[in-house]
C-alpha positions in Angstrom: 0.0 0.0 0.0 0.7 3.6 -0.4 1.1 6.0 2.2 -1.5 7.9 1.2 -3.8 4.9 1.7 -3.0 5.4 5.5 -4.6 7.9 7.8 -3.3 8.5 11.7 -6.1 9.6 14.2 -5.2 10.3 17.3 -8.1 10.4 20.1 -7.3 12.7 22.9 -10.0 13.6 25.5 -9.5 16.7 28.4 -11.3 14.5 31.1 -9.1 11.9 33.4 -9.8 10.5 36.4 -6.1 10.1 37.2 -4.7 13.1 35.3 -7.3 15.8 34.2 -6.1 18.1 30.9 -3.1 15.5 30.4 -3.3 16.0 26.2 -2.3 19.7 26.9 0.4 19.0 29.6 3.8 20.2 28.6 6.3 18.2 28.0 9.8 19.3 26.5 8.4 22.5 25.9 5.6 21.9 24.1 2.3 20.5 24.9 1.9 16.5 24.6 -0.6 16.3 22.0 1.5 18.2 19.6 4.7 16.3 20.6 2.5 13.2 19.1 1.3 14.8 16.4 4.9 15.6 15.4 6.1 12.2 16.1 3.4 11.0 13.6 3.3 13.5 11.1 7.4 12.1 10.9 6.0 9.4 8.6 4.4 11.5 5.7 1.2 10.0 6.2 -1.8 12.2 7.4 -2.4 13.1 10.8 -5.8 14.7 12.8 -6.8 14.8 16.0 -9.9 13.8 17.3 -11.0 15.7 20.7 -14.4 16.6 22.6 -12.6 19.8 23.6 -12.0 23.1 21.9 -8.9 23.5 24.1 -7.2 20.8 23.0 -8.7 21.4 19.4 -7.2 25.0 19.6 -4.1 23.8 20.5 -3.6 21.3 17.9 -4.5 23.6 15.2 -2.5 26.6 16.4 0.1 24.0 15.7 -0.6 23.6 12.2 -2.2 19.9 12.4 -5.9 19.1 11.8 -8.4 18.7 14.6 -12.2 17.1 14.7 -14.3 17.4 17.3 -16.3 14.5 18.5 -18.9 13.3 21.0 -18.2 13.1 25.1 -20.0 10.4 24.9 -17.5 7.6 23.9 -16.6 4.9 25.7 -13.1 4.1 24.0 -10.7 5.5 21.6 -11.7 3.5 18.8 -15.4 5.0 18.7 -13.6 8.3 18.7 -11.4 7.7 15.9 -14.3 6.4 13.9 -16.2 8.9 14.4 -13.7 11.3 13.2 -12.9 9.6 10.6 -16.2 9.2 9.1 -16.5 13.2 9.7 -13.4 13.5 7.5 -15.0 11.8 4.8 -13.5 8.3 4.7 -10.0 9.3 3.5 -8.4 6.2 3.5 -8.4 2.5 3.3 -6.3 1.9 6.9 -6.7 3.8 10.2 -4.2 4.0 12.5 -5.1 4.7 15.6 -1.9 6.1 17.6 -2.6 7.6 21.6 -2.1 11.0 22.6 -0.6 9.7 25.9 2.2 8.9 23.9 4.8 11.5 23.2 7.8 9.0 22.4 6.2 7.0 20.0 9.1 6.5 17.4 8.0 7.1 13.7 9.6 3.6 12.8 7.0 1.8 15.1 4.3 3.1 13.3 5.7 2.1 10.1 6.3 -1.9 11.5 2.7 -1.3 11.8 1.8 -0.2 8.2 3.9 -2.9 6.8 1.2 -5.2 8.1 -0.7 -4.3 5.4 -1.0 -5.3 1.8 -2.9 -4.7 -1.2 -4.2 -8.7 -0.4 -6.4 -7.6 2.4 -5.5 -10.5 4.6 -4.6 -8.7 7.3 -7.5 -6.5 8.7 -6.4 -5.4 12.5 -2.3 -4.9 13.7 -1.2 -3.5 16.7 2.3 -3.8 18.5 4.0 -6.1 20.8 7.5 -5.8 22.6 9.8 -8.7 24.0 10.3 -8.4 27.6 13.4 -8.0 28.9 15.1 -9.9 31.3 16.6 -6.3 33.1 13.4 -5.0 33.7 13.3 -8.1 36.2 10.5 -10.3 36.2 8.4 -8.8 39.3 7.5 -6.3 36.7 4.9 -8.8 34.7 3.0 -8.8 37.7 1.7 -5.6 36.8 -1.5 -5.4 35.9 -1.4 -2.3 34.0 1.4 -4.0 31.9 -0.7 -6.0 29.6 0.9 -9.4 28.2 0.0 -11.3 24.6 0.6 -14.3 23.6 0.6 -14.9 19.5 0.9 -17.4 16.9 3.6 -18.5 14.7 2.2 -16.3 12.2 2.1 -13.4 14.1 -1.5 -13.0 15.1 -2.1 -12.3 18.5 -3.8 -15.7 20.5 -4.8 -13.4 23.4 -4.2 -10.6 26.0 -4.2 -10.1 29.3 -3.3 -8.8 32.6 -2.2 -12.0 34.0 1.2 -13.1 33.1 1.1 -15.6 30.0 1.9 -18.0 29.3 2.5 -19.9 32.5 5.4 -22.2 32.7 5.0 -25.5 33.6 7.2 -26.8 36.1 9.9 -24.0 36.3 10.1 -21.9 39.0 8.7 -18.4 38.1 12.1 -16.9 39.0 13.6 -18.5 36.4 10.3 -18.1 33.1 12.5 -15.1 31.6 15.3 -18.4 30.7 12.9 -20.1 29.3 10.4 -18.5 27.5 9.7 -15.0 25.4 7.1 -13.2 27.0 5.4 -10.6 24.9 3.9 -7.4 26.2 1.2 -4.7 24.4 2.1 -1.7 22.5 -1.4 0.6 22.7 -1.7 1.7 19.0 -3.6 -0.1 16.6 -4.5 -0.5 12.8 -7.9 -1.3 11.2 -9.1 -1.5 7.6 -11.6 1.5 7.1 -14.5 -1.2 7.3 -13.3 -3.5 10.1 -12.9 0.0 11.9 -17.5 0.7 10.9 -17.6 -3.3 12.1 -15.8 -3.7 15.3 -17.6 0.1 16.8 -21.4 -1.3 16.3 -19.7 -4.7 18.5 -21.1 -5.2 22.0 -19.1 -5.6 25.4 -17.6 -9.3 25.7 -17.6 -11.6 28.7 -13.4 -11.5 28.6 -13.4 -7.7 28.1 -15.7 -7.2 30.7 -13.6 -9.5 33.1 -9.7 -7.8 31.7 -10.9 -4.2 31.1 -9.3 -4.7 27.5 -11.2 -3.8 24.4 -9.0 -6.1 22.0 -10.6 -8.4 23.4 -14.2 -8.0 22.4 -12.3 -8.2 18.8 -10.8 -11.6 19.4 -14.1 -12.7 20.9 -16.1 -12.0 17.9 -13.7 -14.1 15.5 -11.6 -11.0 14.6 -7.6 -12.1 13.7 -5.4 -9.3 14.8 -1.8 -9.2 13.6 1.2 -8.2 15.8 4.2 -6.5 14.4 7.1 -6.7 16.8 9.0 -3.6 18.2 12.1 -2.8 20.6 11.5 0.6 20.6 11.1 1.8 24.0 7.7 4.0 24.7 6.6 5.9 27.9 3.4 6.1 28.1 1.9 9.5 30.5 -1.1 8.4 32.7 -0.3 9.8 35.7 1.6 13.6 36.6 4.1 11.1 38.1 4.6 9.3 34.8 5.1 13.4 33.6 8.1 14.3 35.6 9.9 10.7 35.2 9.4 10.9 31.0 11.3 14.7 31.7 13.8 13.7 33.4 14.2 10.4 30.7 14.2 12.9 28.0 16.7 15.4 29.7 19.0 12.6 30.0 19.1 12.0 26.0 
């Protein structure tokens, strides 16, 4: 495919229970949402924004980038992103959906996930996965908010969760990093233009209900969902705390 059969939309909200106004935050002197927008717009493929606030509309289009503004009502990022791209008229055949929490995402990464896709059509939804590494020590897959997948030889994702998987049979935990590959989530995702319209009109699943992880209302429904593999490092900003650490991180480079 061409890039210009490629679209990036990146939903960013003002509300947060954890970290109110965080799309607007600065960070290395310029507001977040921008920094991403940058980051994207690195890949010559079209970037907008899709927001349900005029400050964070204003924002992105004093910087020269393309906002839409879209219902309060949603319920994830993906019913954003349609709705903003339907409101842009359909403009392409993939969608990448790429977070505004996400100020580091490297321009490469993005581009592992375009080169999912082919003029064939077999592949319909990508997202990214990272190997663990052993130095971040294991304790760290206990964390919940560090989601795990497990995938196929072919590269389509077999499932998600917040449990550490898979589990190793008769090996003592402290020793699963010698043994095994464990894969954890990257949170930006790529949809055909219609698997996009299908998966939005989908209802809540019993396993996303039980993980709090929309993926898996796709993988519930019969949906295959490709994985491209990065070592890129990402830092992810959820918290004001997760703010000071990713300035001093980028102070240090």
């Amino acid at each position: 495919m061409d890039k210009k059969d490629f679209i990036i939309i990146i939903p960013a909200r003002y509300a947060s229970s954890r970290f109110p106004g965080k799309p607007l935050a600065r960070i290395g002197g310029e507001e977040m949402i921008v920094r991403v927008c940058r980051r994207a717009s690195e890949t010559g493929v079209r970037v907008a924004v899709a927001t349900d606030d005029e400050r964070i509309r204003d924002c992105v289009e004093a910087a020269g980038f393309t906002a839409v503004m879209t219902s309060s009502n949603h319920k994830s990022g993906t019913d954003r992103v349609y709705e903003a791209f339907c409101k842009l008229g359909k403009p392409a055949r993939v969608v990448i959906n790429v977070q505004g929490d996400e100020p580091f995402i490297a321009p490469s990464q993005i581009e592992s996930l375009m080169g999912c896709f082919s003029d064939s059509g077999d592949v319909r939804l990508a997202t990214l996965v990272r190997e663990f590494r052993k130095e971040a020590g294991f304790e760290a897959l206990f964390d919940s908010n560090l989601v795990k997948v497990v995938r196929a030889d072919n590269g389509d994702a077999l499932y998600f969760s917040r449990s550490i998987i898979p589990y190793v049979r008769g090996v003592e935990w402290q020793k699963w990093l010698d043994c095994h590959t464990f894969y954890t989530h990257v949170g930006i995702y790529a949809y055909s233009s219609d698997v996009l319209e299908e998966v939005t009109s989908l209802g809540r699943g019993s396993l996303e209900i039980a993980e709090s992880l929309e993926q898996l209302r796709w993988l519930q429904n019969g949906y295959r969902i490709r994985t491209a593999v990065t070592s890129e490092p990402t830092i992810g900003i959820d918290t004001p705390e997760d703010l000071e650490n990713a300035e001093k991180w980028l102070a240090q480079q």
